[in-house]
C-alpha positions in Angstrom: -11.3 79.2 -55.0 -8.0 79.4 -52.9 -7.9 81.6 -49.4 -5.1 82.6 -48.1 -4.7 83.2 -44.8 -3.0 86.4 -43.6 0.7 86.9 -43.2 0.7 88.2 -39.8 -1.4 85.2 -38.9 1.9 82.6 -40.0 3.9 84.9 -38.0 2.2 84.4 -35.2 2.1 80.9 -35.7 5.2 80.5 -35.8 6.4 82.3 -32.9 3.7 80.2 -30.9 5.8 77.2 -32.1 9.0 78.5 -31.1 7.7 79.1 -27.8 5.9 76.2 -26.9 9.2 74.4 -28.3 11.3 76.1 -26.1 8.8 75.2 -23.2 9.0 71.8 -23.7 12.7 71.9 -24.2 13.4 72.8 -20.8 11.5 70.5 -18.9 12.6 67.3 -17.0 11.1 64.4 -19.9 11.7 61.9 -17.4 9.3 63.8 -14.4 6.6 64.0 -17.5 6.2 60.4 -18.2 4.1 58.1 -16.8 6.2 55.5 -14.9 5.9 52.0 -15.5 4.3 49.3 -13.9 5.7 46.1 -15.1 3.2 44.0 -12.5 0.1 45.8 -14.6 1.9 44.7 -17.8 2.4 40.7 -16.4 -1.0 40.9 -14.7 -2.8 42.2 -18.0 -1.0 39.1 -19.9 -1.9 36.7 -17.6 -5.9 37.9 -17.9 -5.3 38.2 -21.6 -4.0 34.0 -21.7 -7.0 32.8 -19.6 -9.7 35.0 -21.4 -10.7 37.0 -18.5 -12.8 40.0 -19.7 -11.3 42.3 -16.7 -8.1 42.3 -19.0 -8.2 46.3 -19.2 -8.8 46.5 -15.8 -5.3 45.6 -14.5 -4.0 48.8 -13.8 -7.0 49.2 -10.8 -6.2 46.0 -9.2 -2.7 46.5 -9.1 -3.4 50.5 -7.4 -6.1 49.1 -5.4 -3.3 46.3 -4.0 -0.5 48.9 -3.3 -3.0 51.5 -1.9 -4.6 48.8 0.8 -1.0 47.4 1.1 -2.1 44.2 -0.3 -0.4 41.6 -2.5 -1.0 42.8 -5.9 -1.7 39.0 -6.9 -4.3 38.5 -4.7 -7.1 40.3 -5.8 -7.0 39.1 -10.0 -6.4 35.1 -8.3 -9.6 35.8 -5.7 -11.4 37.1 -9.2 -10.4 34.1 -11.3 -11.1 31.4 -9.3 -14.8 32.7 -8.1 -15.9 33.8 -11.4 -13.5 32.9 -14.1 -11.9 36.8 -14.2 -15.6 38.1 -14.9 -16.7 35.8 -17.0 -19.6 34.7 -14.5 -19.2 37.5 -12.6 -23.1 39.1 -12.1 -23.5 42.7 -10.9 -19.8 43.3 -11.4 -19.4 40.8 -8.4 -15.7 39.4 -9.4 -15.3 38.0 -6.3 -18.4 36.2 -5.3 -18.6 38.4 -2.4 -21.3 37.7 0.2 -21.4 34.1 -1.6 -22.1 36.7 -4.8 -25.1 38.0 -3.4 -23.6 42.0 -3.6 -23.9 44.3 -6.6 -21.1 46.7 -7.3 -21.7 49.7 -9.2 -18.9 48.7 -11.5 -15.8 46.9 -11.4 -13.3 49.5 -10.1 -16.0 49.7 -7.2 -15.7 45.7 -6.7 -12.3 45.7 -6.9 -11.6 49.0 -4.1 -14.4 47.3 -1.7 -12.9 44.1 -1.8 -9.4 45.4 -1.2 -10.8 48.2 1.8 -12.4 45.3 3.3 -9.4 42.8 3.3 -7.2 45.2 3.9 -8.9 47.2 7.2 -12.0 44.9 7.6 -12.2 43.9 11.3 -12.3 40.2 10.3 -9.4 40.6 7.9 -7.2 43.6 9.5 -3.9 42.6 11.2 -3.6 39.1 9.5 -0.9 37.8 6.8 -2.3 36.1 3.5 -2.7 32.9 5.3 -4.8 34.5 7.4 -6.9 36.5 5.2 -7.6 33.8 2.9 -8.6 31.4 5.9 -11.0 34.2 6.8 -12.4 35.0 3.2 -12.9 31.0 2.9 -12.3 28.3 5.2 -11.4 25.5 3.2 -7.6 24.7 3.1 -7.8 24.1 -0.4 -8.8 27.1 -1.3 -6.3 28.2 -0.2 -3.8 26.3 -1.5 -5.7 26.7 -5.1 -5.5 30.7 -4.5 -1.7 31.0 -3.6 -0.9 28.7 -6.5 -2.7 30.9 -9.0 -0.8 34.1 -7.1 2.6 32.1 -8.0 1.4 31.3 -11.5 0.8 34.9 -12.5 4.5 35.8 -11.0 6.6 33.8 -8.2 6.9 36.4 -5.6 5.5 39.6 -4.7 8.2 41.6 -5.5 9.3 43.1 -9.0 10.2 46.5 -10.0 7.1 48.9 -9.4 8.2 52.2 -10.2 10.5 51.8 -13.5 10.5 54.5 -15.5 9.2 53.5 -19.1 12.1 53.1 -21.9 14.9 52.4 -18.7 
């Protein structure tokens, strides 16, 4: 047995789509999309290449970075070279913090306490890269071994941020 639904009922219907069409006519497309973060794309590519299981977590490190005012290549090299990019990470520990004795929550929650703390830690706060990474682990090769890793995943900080999708 066929129903039928009522005729008002298509009327309405169809004035609801005219409206909602007209609505969405008049608004700015380019204020509704979501901009464009070409570091989160490079920075989920690189994970994806070397196997690292935080893949789908690139969007947080690269907010994390900009919102502690951090190079957004420091926290996935940090993550990579103390546990592989959470492949031996244990309690969501990606960075072997407190010689990866410390339990996170999850891994957005080891990824903002590692950026607060290198970003307005008192042992950290007021020093360059060189400085932090000195601080976070005294060997000079570690250093060296962390900077090259930030150049492998892109050679300099800078690229465009804030490009609108499709531009």
């Amino acid at each position: 047995m066929k129903r039928f639904l009522p005729s008002g009922f298509m009327l309405f219907a169809g004035v609801l789509g005219i409206a909602a069409a007209t609505t969405h006519a008049d608004q700015d497309v380019t204020k509704i999309r979501k901009k464009f973060d070409l570091r989160e794309s490079i920075l989920r590519q690189f994970f994806k290449d070397n196997h690292c299981p935080i893949e789908p977590y690139s969007g947080i490190f690269v907010s994390e970075a900009d919102e502690h005012g951090l190079d957004w290549r420091l926290l996935p090299s940090l993550s990579v070279i103390e546990t592989g990019g959470g492949r031996h990470a244990r309690g969501f520990n990606l960075f072997g913090w407190a010689n990866g004795k410390t339990t996170f929550d999850s891994i957005s929650d080891a990824v903002h306490h590692v950026a607060s703390v290198l970003s307005m830690g008192k042992a950290y706060q007021g020093k360059d890269l060189k400085g932090k990474l000195l601080t976070y682990n005294r060997r000079a090769e570690y250093s060296i071994a962390v900077t090259d890793l930030m150049k492998k995943i892109y050679p300099t900080p800078q690229i465009g941020a804030e490009t609108p999708a499709g531009e």
